[in-house]
N, C-alpha and C positions, 0 to 999 in steps of 0.2 A: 504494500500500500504506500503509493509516493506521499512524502510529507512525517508517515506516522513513525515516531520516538521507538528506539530498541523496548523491548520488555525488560525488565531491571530484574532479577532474579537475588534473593539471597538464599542461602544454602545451609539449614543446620543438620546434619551429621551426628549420628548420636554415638559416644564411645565403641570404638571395633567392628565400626563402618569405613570402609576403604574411601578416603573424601576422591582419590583421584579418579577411583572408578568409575564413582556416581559422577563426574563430572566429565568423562570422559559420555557415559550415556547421555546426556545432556547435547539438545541440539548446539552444530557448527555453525552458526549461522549470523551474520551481522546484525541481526534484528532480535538479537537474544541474545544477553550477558547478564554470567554472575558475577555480581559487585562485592561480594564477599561471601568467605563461606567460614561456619560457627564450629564449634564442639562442643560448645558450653551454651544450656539453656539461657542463663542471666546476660550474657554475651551475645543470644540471638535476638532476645526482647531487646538489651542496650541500641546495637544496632539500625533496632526497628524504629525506635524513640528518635535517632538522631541520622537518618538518612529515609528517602524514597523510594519505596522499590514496591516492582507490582506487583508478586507473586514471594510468597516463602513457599519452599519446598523443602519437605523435612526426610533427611533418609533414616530408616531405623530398621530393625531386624523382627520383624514380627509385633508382636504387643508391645509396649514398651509402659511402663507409668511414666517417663521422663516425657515422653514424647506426648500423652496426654494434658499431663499438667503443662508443659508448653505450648500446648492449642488451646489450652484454656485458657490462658495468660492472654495466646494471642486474640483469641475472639471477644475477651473484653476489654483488652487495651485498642486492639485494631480491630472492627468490627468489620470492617470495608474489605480490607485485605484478602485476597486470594492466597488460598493456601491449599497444595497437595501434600499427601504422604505418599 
């Protein structure tokens, strides 16, 4: 689409997740970049608070409670937000 701004991606990663793999899955593409990527839930919300990004994408291995209480965090601090697991 001419005109329209990259997707802003950030990236939280949860302990004994391969960050480069899941970033290597992630599309190549000039219209898509990750602006940072996290390990630390308090680190993914900081982030969120003081930069713009359109989408969080969180990788984790199955259930996680780390990974809950940080969609929790996020859908009441950022309700707008786009978020995958």
């Amino acid at each position: 689409m001419p005109g329209a701004r990259p997707v802003k991606a950030l990236l939280s990663v949860e302990p004994g997740i391969d960050a480069e793999l899941v970033q290597e899955s992630l599309p190549d593409d000039p219209d898509f970049s990750v602006v940072a990527v996290s390990t630390d839930a308090d680190d993914t919300v900081r982030w969120l608070t003081e930069a713009t990004v359109d989408i969080l994408l969180v990788a984790c291995a199955g259930y996680s409670d780390r990974a809950l209480v940080l969609l929790d965090t996020v859908a009441r601090e950022n309700p707008n937000l786009n978020v995958m697991v």
